[in-house]
N, C-alpha and C positions, 0 to 999 in steps of 0.2 A: 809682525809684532815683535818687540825686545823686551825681554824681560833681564832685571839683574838679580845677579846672585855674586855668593860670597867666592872673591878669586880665591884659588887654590894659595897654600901657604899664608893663610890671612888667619890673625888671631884675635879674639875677641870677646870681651868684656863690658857685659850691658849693667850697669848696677840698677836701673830703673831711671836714674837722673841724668848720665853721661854713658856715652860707650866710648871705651877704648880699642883701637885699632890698630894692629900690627901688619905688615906684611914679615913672615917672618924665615928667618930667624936676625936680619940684620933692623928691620924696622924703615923709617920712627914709628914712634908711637903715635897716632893720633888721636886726641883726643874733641871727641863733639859732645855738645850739649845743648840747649834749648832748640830751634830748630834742623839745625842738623842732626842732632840724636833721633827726633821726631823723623825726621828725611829717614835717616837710613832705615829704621824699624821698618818706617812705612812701603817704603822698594824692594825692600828685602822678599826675592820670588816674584814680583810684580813686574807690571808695566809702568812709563809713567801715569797714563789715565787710571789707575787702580790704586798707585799710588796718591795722585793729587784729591779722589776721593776718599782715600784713608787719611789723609792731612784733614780735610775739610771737616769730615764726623769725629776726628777728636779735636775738634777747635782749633786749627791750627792759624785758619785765619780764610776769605773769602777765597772763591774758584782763583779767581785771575791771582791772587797771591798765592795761595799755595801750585798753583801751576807753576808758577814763577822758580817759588822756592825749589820744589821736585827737582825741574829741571837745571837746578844751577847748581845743588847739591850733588845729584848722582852725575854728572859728568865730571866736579870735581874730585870725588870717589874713585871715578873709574879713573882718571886720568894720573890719582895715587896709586891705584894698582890694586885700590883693595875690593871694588866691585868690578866682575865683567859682565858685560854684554851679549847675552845670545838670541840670535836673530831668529826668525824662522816663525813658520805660522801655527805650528802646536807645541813651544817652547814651555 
């Protein structure tokens, strides 16, 4: 199983409607909102199957789309450096 969490040096600011994202102290900033906001909440500690059912019970949109979403959202996260990835079977 993998689950993601917040990479080390990652700064962040949820107002409710956007989160902003820093890897810091050089950045950028990123900023997500509508479903990427919704992505990151939802991953945050999770897997993606954990995740794509936290999309689905806040309406995010049907299985096959929010799987979708999960998985296009946290890999381009992690591939900013602001989630990582830990492997392993009691993560």
């Amino acid at each position: 199983m993998t689950r993601y969490r917040l990479a080390p040096d990652v700064g962040v600011i949820d107002d409710g409607v956007r989160v902003f994202a820093a890897a810091l102290p050089e950045g950028p900033i990123v900023v997500l909102a509508g479903i990427g906001a919704e992505v990151w909440r939802a991953v945050l500690d999770a897997d993606l199957p954990t995740a794509t059912a936290r999309l689905v019970t806040e309406g995010a949109g049907p299985q096959e789309e929010a799987a979708s979403d999960a998985a296009l959202y946290t890999a381009a996260l992690v591939d900013a450096g602001l989630l990582v990835a830990e492997h392993g079977e009691d993560v």
